[in-house]
N, C-alpha and C positions, 0 to 999 in steps of 0.2 A: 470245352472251351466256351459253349454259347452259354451254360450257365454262368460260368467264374465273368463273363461277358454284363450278363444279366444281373449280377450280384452287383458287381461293381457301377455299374448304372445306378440301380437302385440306393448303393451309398453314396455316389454323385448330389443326386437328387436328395436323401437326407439330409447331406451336408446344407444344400443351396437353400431347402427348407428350413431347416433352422438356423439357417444363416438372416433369412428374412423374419423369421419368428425376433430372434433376438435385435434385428436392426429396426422391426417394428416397435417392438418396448424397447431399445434404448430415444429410438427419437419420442414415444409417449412420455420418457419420465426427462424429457431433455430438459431442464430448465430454462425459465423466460428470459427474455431482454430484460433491459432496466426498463426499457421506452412501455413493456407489455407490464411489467408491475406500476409504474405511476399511473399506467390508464388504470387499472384495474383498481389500485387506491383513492383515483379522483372520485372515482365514481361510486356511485350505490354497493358496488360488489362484483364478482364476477359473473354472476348472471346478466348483470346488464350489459357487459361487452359483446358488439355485434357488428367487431368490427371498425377499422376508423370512421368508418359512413354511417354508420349505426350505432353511439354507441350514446347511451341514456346518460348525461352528467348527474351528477348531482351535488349536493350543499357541503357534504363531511368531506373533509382533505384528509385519509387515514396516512399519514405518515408513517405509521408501524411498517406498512408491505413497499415501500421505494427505496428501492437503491440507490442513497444518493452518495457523490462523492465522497471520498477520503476523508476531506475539510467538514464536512456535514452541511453545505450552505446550500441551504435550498433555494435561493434565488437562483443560483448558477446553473443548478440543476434543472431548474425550469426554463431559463435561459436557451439552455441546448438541448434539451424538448422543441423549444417552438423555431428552433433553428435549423434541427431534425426536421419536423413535421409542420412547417409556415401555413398551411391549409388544414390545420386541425381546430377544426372548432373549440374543442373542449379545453386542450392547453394554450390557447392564445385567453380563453375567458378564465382562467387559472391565475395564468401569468398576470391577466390584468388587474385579477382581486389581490393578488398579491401585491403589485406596486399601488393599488390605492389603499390599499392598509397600510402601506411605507409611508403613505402623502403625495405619492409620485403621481398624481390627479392628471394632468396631460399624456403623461408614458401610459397608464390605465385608458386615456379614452382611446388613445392609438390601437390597442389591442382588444379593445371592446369593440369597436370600427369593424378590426378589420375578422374579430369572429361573427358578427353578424351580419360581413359579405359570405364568409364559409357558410354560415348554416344561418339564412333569413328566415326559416321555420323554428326558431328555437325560442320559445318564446319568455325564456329566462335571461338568456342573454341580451334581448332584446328590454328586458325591462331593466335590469341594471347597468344597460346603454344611457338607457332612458333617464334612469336616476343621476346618473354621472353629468348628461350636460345640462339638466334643470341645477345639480349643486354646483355646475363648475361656471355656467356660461347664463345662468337664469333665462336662457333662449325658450319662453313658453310655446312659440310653434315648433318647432323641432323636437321639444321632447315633447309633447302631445303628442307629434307623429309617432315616434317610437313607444310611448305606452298603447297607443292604440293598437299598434303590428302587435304588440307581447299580447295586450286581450284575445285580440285574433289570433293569435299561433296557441294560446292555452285557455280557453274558455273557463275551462274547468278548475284551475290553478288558483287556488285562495289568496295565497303570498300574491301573484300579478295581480290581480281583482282588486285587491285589499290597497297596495299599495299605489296602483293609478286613482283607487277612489280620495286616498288620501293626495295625491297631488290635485287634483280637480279641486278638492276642498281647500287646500294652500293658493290655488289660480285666483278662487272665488272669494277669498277673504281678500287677499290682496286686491284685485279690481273693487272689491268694496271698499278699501281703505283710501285709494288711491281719486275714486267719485266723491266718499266723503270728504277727502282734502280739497280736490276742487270745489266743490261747493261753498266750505267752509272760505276760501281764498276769495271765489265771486263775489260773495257777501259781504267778504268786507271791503273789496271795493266800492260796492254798494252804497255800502252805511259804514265809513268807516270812523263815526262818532258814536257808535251804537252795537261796540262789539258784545255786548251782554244778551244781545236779542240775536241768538243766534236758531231759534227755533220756528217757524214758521203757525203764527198763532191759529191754521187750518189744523197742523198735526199735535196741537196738544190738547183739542177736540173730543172729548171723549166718544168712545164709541158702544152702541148697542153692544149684547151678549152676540144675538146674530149676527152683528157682522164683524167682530173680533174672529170668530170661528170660520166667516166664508175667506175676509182677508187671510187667517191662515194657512186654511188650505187652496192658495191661491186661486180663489174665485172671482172674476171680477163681477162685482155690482156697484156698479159707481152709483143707481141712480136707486141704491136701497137707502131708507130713513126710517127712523125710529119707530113709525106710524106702521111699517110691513111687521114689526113682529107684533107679538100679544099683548095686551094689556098686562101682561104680570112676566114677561120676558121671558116665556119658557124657549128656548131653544131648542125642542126637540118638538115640538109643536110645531112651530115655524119650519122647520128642517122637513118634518114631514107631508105638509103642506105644499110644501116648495117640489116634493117628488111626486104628491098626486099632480101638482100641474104642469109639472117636467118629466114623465115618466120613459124619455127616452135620452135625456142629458145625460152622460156619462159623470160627470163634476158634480150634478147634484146626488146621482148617484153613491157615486166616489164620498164622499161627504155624510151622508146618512150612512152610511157603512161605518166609514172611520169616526162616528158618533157614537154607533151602538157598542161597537168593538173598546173604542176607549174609555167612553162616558161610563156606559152604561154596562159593560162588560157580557152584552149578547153577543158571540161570538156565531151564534148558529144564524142570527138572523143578521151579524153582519156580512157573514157568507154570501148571503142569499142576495143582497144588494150589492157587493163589490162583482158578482156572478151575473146580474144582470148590468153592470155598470161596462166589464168586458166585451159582452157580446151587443153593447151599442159603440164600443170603442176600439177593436183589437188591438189596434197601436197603440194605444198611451201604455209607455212601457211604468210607468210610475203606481199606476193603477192596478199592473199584471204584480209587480213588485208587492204589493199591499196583500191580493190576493191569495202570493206564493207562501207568504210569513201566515198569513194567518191561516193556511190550509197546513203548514208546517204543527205548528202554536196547537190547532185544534185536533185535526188527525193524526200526524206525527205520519205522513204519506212521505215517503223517502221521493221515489219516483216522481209524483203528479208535482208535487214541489219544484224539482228540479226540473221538469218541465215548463212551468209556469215562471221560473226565474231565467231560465234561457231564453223562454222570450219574451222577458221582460229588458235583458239585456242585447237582444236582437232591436227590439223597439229603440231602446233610446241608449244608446254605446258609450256617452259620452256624460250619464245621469251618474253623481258621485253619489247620492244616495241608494240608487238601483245596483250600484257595482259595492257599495258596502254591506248592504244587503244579502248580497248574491255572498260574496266573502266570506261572512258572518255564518248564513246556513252551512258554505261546505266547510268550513272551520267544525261545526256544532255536530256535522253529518259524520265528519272524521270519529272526533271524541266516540258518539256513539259505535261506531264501527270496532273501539278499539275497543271500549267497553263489555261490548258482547263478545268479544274476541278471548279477554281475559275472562267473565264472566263463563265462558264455555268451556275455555280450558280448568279451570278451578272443578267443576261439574268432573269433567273426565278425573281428572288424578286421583280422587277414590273411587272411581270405576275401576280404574288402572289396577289400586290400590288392592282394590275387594279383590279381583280376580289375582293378583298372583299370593295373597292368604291363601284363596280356596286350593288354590293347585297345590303351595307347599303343603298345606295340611292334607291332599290329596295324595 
């Protein structure tokens, strides 16, 4: 009896074990929700889901992996997504590229709003906040604020870089066009029998070669004249002149560098003066910028670059040239990365190659 006892226990226990065996692989092969395939299509792939708290968006909407209704209408589909899930970052900034692709420009900022209360570290939806109320509302302090937060939430993010340097450069044409009109308007209240003279007979003045070059590179010398450069107008003369008796100015520095660099295409020796122009100035982010391009240009330094361009955009956050810059190398940095990528892999496939000849002929 204790055996037939012991037997029967023992198939007890089999059963309960493969009872758990098979309810373990049935819940592994369970298939997902709909709500778990559009995440997983919004985004990058399934690697990047980590979760609704975690989970990486990205730019490709793969429609292939969603379930969506009967009707096929993906508005709707998305609709009851963010109605499902009202605190999910990623399908509220879905939804909302979706309705400004429609035109629906107000319904898009509602739900760009309110994903960049869910997730204020996200620093994509934060720029295409950004870009929505500069196209919708031309409110230039407001979306300043908002490209600012998306620089800060993605440093490293080309597309954000790229595109706040471009609205800074839309701010800055526009403010100029806007003084020029003034101007233009003063005047002729002015003289307004004398609209043809609309140029101030100071600024059509001609100017030395040296101070074409210092005005350039905004230098001020108001009280330079024609008498400070050389008898025969060499501007590199003068230029370096200006560094023996300034040998801690950063500007003149700054200047003699982007001379040799441009003019004269010493690159080694403009190093050597943007290098000392740094370490009289650490902040001037425009300067750290100059250095980062041409340490790029000359050594092709992935790292020191990228170090010298962060804080070039630490220095000055808000330079549209520093931020196109900075955009520009990790654009240039990608390419190369992909480049060796493929470059590697091409190398491998007749390795791959040679070795399964040798085995078959083995």
């Amino acid at each position: 009896m204790g055996l037939i006892e012991e037997e029967e226990e023992d198939n007890e226990a089999g059963l309960n074990l493969n009872g758990i065996q098979s309810l373990s692989i049935e819940e592994e092969f369970e298939p997902h929700s709909p709500s778990m395939y559009l995440a997983t299509g919004l985004g990058k792939g399934i690697d990047g889901f980590d979760g609704f708290d975690g989970f990486n968006g990205g730019e490709v909407v793969d429609f292939t992996t969603v379930n969506f209704d009967e009707s096929g209408n993906v508005e709707e589909y998305y609709k009851r997504m963010v109605d499902e899930y009202p605190c999910h970052p990623l399908f509220l900034r879905n939804y909302a590229k979706l309705l400004q692709s429609k035109g629906d420009l107000h319904g898009a900022e509602d739900y760009y709003r309110s994903a960049t209360l869910a997730d204020p570290g996200d620093g994509e939806i934060l720029l295409q906040y950004a870009k929505l109320v500069w196209e919708l509302h031309h409110d230039r302090d407001r979306a300043s604020s908002y490209f600012e937060r998306a620089a800060q939430a993605a440093p490293q993010d080309s597309n954000v870089l790229a595109a706040y340097a471009s609205f800074l450069w839309e701010i800055e044409d526009d403010r100029e066009d806007n003084v020029a009109q003034q101007k233009h308007v003063e005047f002729e209240k002015e003289d307004p029998h004398n609209l043809d003279k609309s140029v101030p007979e100071k600024a059509s003045e001609s100017f030395s070669p040296s101070l074409d070059i210092a005005a350039g590179l905004k230098i001020y010398m108001a009280s330079f004249t024609t008498a400070d450069a050389d008898s025969d107008g060499n501007v590199e003369n003068y230029l370096r002149r200006m560094v023996e008796e300034n040998p801690s100015n950063p500007l003149v520095l700054r200047n003699y560098a982007q001379f040799l660099c441009q003019s004269k295409g010493d690159l080694h020796g403009a190093e050597e003066y943007y290098s000392r122009a740094i370490l009289a100035d650490p902040a001037d982010g425009e300067i750290m910028s100059q250095y980062a391009k041409l340490v790029w240009e000359l050594h092709h330094d992935h790292d020191k670059a990228l170090s010298y361009f962060e804080r070039a955009v630490q220095a000055s956050p808000t330079d549209s040239h520093v931020l196109g810059a900075y955009a520009s190398f990790l654009w240039e940095a990608e390419e190369d990365e992909e480049e060796d990528g493929a470059r590697q892999d091409y190398f491998q496939m007749p390795l791959l190659h040679q070795g399964a000849v040798t085995t078959a002929n083995a």
